[in-house]
N, C-alpha and C positions, 0 to 999 in steps of 0.2 A: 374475762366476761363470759359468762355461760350462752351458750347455743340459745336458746329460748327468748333472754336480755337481746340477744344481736338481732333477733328474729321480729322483735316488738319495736326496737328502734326503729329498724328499717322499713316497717309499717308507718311508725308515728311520721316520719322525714316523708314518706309517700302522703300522706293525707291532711286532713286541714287541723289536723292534730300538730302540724309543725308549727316550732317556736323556737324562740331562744333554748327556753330549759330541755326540750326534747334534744335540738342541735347538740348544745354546748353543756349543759347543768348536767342532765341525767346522766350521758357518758360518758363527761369530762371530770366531773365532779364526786358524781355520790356514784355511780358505778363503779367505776376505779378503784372507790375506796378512799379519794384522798380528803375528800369532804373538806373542802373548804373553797368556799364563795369568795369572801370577801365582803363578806356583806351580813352586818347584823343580825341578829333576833329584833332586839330593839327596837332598830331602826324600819323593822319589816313592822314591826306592833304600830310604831307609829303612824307610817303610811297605810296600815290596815285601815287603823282607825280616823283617820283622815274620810276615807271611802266608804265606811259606814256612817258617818257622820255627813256625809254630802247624800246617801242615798237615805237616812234618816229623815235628813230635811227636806228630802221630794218626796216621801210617803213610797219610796220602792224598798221592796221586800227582798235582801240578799241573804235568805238561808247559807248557801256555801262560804259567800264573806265570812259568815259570825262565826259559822265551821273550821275556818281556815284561825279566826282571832281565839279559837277555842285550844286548837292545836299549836299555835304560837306560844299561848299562856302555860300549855303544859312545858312545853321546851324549853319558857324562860324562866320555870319553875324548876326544872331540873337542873339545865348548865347556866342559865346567866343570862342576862339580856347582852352582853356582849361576847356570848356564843355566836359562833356562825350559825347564819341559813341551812346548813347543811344539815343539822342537828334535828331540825323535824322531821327529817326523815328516819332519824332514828328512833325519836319519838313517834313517829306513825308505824314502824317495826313494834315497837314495844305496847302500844296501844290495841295493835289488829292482830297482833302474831304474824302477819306479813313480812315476809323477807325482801326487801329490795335492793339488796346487796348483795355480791355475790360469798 
């Protein structure tokens, strides 16, 4: 893991930026390189939409949600809906020209 990756983790773990995915996902997972959740595209689509469909039906406005179901849709357009989780982040690599990989 580069200098810089160590440097942002140990920021995110310090602030209310901590979570699961910062703990465990970002450098257990897609940092490493091993990329694999265990956890659907699919099933991430489903529960997307699950949550835009609850925030539809109260009239709140989830710009990022529909962001996130947009980037889903590219991911399960490329590997599968039974691609791992992992895989939008290589779809957000190939999208932005972002590297978050080492």
């Amino acid at each position: 893991m580069a200098l810089i990756q160590k440097k942002q983790l140990k920021l995110f773990k310090k602030s209310s930026g901590r979570n699961y995915a910062t703990e465990i996902t970002l450098p257990d997972n897609i940092l490493s390189g091993k990329m694999v959740q265990g956890f659907s595209t699919g099933l991430m689509k489903k529960d997307a939409g699950v949550a835009t469909k609850i925030a539809d039906s109260n009239n709140v406005e989830i710009p990022l949600g529909k962001l996130s179901q947009e980037l889903l849709k590219n991911t399960i357009d490329e590997f599968g809906e039974n691609a791992d989780m992992s895989n939008v982040a290589l779809t957000y690599e190939k999208l932005t020209g972002a590297k978050i990989r080492p």
